[in-house]
C-alpha positions, 0 to 999 in steps of 0.5 A, spaced: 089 074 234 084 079 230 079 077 236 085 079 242 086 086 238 078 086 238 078 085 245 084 091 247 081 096 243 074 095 246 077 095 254 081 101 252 075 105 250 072 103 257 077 105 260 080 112 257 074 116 258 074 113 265 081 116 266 079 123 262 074 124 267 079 122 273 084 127 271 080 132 269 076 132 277 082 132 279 085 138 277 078 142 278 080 140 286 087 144 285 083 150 282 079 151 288 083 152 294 080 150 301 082 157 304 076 161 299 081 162 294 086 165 297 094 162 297 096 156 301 102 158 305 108 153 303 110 148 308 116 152 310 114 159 310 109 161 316 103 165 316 106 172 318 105 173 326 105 179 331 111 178 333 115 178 326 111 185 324 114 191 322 110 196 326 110 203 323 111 210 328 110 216 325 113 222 329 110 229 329 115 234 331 112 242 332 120 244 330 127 243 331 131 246 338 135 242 342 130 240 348 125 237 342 131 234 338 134 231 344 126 227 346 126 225 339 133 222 340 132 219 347 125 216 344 128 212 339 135 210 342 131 207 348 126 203 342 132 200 339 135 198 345 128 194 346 129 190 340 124 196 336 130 199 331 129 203 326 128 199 318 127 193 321 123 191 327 119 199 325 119 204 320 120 211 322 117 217 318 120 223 322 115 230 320 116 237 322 110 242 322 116 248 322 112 251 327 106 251 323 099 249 326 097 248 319 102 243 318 102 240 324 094 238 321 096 236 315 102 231 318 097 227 323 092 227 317 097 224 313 099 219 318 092 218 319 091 216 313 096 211 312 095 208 317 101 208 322 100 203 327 102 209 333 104 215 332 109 220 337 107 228 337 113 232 341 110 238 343 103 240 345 101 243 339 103 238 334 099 233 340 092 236 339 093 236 332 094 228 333 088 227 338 084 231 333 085 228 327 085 220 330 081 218 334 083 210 334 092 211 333 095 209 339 098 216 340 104 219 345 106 225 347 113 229 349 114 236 351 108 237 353 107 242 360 100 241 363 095 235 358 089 236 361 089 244 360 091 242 353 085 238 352 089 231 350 088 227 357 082 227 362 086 226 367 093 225 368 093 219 372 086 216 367 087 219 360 081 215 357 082 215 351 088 213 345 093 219 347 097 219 354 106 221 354 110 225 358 109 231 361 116 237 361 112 240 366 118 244 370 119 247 376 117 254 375 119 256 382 125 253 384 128 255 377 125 263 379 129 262 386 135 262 382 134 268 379 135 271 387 141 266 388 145 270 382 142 276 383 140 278 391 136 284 389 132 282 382 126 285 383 122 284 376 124 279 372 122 278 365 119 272 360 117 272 354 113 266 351 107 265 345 101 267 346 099 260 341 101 256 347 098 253 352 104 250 355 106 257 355 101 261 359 101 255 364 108 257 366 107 264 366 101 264 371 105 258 375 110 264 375 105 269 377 104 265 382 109 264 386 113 271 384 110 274 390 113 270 395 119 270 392 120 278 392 119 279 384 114 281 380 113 278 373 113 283 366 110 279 360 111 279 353 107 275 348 109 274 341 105 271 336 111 269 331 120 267 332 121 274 329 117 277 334 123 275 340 129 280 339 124 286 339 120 282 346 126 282 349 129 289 346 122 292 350 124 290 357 130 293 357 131 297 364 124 294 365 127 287 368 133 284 373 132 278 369 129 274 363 126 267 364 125 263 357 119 258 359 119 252 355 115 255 350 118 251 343 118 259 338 121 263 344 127 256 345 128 256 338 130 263 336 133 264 344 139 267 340 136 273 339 133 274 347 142 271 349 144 277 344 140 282 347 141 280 355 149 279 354 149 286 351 145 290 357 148 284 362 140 281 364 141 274 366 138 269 363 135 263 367 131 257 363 126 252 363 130 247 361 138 245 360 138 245 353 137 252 353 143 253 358 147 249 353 145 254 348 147 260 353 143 261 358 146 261 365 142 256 369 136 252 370 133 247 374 130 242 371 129 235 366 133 232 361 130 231 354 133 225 352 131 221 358 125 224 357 125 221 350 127 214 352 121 214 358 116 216 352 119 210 348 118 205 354 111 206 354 111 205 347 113 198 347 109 196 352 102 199 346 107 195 341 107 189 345 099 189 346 101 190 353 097 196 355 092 201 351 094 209 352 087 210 355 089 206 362 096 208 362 098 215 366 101 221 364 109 220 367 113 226 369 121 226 371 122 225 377 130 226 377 132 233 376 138 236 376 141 244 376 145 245 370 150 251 370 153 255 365 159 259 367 161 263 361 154 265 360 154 269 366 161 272 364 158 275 358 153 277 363 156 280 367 154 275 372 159 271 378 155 264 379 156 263 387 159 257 390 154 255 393 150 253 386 157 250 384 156 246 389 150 243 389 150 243 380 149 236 377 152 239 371 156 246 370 157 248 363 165 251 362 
């Protein structure tokens, strides 16, 4: 019996440092992963994938009017309806640069900084802080009359480079003509715009262009800030038969004070786009913003998906556009709309 323990206790202590040694090499294994320290996915969890991303869209807006509102809107509307919803498949981070060249930098550098996987710049000043401040960003624009003059795209048809959008460019000389059908012996029309813009001075001299064959010569005002407008519109009364407001986003966004001035003195009011004849001005040629939006939003969706890169992708226009009517505006001023117009209007505003 002594001679059994004895032989026990010496096969125990073979064989326990052997099984020390054992567990110990063991649980050295589990420490040391085999993907360099980095946490091994459960079975039933996947690595995250393209697919299941939640992508980041900053959009810079150059300031709050109708048309500018109507393209943010359109743009992410159309996202949603291709599967991209705000809080969910992507975040939103919506700035205004409140008609502030400076802010408008700061917003492109703070996207920049964190990284945004694209950005939306609506209107041409808030587009060139981005492309300046971004050299790899994916970057869209909205609202953006002449790129190329603006320096954001080398061609229309071949950006080359990571900014490319839509373009509002509006029919300048079909919207003057209507000034003739509403008022047969206008001679000189008036338009008023920011000298910061570039959009701006392009349809001005796009209006120059086209003045002379139409019987009309154009009177320019140019204001450097929104309190400036009143005073501009108040300068050509008894100078001019007629205003145009351009799609000049400081003169938009404080229209209200060229409306009040033209319903007093009976000056029609003809616009660059529809959101202006909403807003009291009689007619315009021209596009809709918000579909302008959602044509801006189906060319995100196709960066997003890794489909095409801004450089290859060519600046597109709207090519639907539709005259719009306003006939209490040209009550208050003074003004009958001819039945021809009504007629041929694709939207007439009561």
């Amino acid at each position: 019996m002594v001679k059994q323990k004895k032989t026990i206790r010496k096969i125990q202590s073979i064989l326990f440092p052997l099984l020390l040694l054992s567990v110990t090499a063991c649980g050295q294994q589990s420490a040391t992963p085999a993907n360099n320290g980095q946490e091994t996915p459960a079975a039933n969890q996947p690595a995250p994938s393209a697919e299941n991303k939640q992508f980041t869209i900053g959009i810079s807006q150059f300031v709050e009017h109708p048309a500018l509102d109507a393209a943010r809107e359109g743009f992410v509307a159309q996202l949603a309806k291709n599967g991209y919803e705000d809080g969910k498949q992507v975040k939103i981070d919506v700035k205004s640069a409140q008609a502030s060249m400076d802010t408008a930098i700061s917003i492109a550098q703070k996207f920049e900084a964190d990284k945004v996987d694209l950005v939306l710049a609506i209107a041409t000043p808030t587009a060139q802080a981005a492309a300046q401040t971004s050299k790899e960003i994916p970057i869209l624009f909205t609202a953006v009359t002449d790129p190329v003059e603006a320096g954001l795209v080398k061609s229309m048809e071949q950006p080359g480079a990571n900014v490319t959008g839509t373009s509002d460019m509006n029919p300048v000389e079909e919207q003057l003509k209507l000034v003739k059908e509403l008022k047969a012996d206008a001679k000189s029309v008036g338009v008023i715009y920011s000298s910061g813009e570039v959009n701006s001075k392009v349809q001005v001299d796009a209006a120059k262009a086209v003045a002379d064959k139409l019987g009309l010569t154009i009177q320019e005002a140019a204001i450097t800030s929104a309190t400036e407008v009143k005073q501009a519109a108040e300068s050509m009364v008894g100078k001019v038969d007629a205003f145009y407001v351009p799609t000049d986003n400081m003169v938009v966004s404080s229209i209200a004070a060229v409306l009040g001035v033209a319903e007093a003195q009976k000056i029609p009011v003809i616009a660059g786009e529809e959101n202006s004849v909403k807003s009291g001005a009689i007619a315009t040629y021209g596009i809709d913003y918000t579909k302008l939006g959602e044509q801006t939003a189906d060319m995100a969706v196709k960066i997003l998906k890794g489909e095409a890169k801004p450089a290859d992708m060519a600046v597109e226009m709207q090519a639907d556009m539709k005259l719009v009517l306003n006939k209490k505006a040209a009550e208050k001023m003074g003004v009958t709309i001819p039945q021809s117009m009504l007629d041929r209007a694709g939207e007439v505003i009561e």
